[in-house]
C-alpha positions, 0 to 999 in steps of 0.5 A, a space after each residue: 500500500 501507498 500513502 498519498 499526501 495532497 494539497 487541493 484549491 480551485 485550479 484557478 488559484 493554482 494554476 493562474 494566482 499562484 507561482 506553483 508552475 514554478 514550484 514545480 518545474 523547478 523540483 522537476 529540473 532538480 529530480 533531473 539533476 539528481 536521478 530521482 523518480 517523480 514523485 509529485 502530480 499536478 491533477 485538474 479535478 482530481 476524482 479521489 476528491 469526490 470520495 466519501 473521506 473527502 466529502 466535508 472537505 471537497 464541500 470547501 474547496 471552490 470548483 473546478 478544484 485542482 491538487 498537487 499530490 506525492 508520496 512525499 510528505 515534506 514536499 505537500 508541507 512545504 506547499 501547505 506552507 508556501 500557498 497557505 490558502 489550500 486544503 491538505 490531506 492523505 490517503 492509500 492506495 488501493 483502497 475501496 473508494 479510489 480505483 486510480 489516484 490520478 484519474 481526473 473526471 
C-alpha cells in the first residue's frame, strides 16, 4: 500500500494566482539533476476528491478544484506552507473508494 499526501484549491488559484508552475518545474529540473523518480502530480479535478473521506472537505474547496499530490510528505508541507490558502490531506492506495489516484473526471 501507498500513502498519498495532497494539497487541493480551485485550479484557478493554482494554476493562474499562484507561482506553483514554478514550484514545480523547478523540483522537476532538480529530480533531473539528481536521478530521482517523480514523485509529485499536478491533477485538474482530481476524482479521489469526490470520495466519501473527502466529502466535508471537497464541500470547501471552490470548483473546478485542482491538487498537487506525492508520496512525499515534506514536499505537500512545504506547499501547505508556501500557498497557505489550500486544503491538505492523505490517503492509500488501493483502497475501496479510489480505483486510480490520478484519474481526473
Amino acid at each position: 500500500m501507498k500513502t498519498y499526501f495532497f494539497v487541493a484549491a480551485s485550479e484557478k488559484f493554482l494554476t493562474v494566482e499562484e507561482p506553483l508552475e514554478e514550484i514545480l518545474k523547478e523540483r522537476t529540473r532538480n529530480y533531473k539533476e539528481n536521478n530521482k523518480e517523480k514523485d509529485f502530480w499536478l491533477l485538474k479535478n482530481p476524482s479521489f476528491l469526490k470520495s466519501s473521506k473527502f466529502a466535508d472537505l471537497s464541500k470547501l474547496i471552490p470548483h473546478p478544484p485542482a491538487a498537487v499530490i506525492s508520496t512525499d510528505k515534506k514536499f505537500i508541507t512545504f506547499l501547505k506552507l508556501r500557498l497557505e490558502f489550500v486544503a491538505v490531506g492523505e490517503f492509500e492506495f488501493p483502497n475501496a473508494e479510489i480505483s486510480d489516484p490520478f484519474k481526473v473526471e
